[in-house]
Structures are given as structure tokens and as C-alpha cells.
C-alpha positions in Angstrom: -31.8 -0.8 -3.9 -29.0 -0.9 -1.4 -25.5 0.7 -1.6 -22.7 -0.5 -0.2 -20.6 2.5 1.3 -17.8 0.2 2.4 -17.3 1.9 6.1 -18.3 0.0 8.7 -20.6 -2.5 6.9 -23.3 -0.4 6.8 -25.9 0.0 3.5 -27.7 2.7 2.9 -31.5 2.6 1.6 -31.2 4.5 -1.9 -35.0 5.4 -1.9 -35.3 9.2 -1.4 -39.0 8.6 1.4 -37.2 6.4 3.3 -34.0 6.5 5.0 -32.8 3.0 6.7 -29.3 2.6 7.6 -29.1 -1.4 8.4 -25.5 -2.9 9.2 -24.8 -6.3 6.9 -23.9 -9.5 8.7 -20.9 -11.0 7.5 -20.6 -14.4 9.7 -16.7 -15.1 8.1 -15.4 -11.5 9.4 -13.2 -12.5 12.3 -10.8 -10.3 14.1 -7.1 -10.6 13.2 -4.0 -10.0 16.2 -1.6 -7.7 14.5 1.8 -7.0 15.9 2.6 -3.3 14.9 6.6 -4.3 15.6 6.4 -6.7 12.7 5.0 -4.5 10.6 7.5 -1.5 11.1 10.3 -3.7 10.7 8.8 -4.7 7.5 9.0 -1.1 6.8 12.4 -0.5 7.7 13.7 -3.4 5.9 11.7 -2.1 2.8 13.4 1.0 3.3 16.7 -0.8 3.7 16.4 -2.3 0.4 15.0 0.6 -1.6 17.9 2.5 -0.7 20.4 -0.3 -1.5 19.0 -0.2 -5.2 18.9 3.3 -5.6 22.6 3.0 -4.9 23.2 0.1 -7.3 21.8 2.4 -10.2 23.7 5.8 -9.2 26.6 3.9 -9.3 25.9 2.2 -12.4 24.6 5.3 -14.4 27.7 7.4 -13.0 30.0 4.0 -13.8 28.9 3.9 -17.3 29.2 8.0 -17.9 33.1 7.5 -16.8 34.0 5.0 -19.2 32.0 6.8 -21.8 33.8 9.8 -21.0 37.2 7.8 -21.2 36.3 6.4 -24.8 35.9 10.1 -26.0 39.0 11.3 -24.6 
């Protein structure tokens, strides 16, 4: 029975006398050009945004406390 360890295609042989490491062959994996600059604008622009609703809802919840406060008085 092989296990799949998920680390650099490799199974492991599961029987205890025999050890055999053999690497899978996966004919569809191709390599993939990724451009580090996009992705930590991506980030930043994430950031950007999460920011802009934490904003939104502090104003909101401290909006909503001042005209509660008003309608007690």
C-alpha cells in the first residue's frame, strides 16, 4: 500500500520489510512563471481594503452610539 506524503511527489512503501521511496510521475505538472511584484501588490491592496472597512464599521458603531446617546438625553 502506498501513501501519499504530499512533499515532493514522493510515496512511501507502507510495508514495515521493505522500505522503497519511488517519486510519482505526474505528466500534467508544468512549471508556472510567477511575478512576486504582482502578488505583493495584491497584498497591499488587500490590506488597503481591509483597512477601509474596518473604518466603515468604527465609524458606524461609534455613529450609532452618538445618536443613541442623543435619544436618551
Amino acid at each position: 500500500m502506498y501513501k501519499n506524503y504530499f512533499h515532493n511527489n514522493k510515496h512511501a512503501n507502507e510495508n514495515k520489510d521493505n522500505k522503497m521511496i519511488a517519486t510519482s510521475r505526474n505528466l500534467n505538472h508544468y512549471k508556472k512563471v510567477v511575478n512576486i511584484n504582482k502578488l505583493l501588490n495584491r497584498v497591499r491592496i488587500e490590506k488597503k481594503n481591509d483597512i477601509k472597512k474596518k473604518i466603515i464599521i468604527y465609524s458606524t458603531v461609534s455613529a450609532l452610539m452618538f445618536l443613541f446617546g442623543i435619544f436618551i438625553v
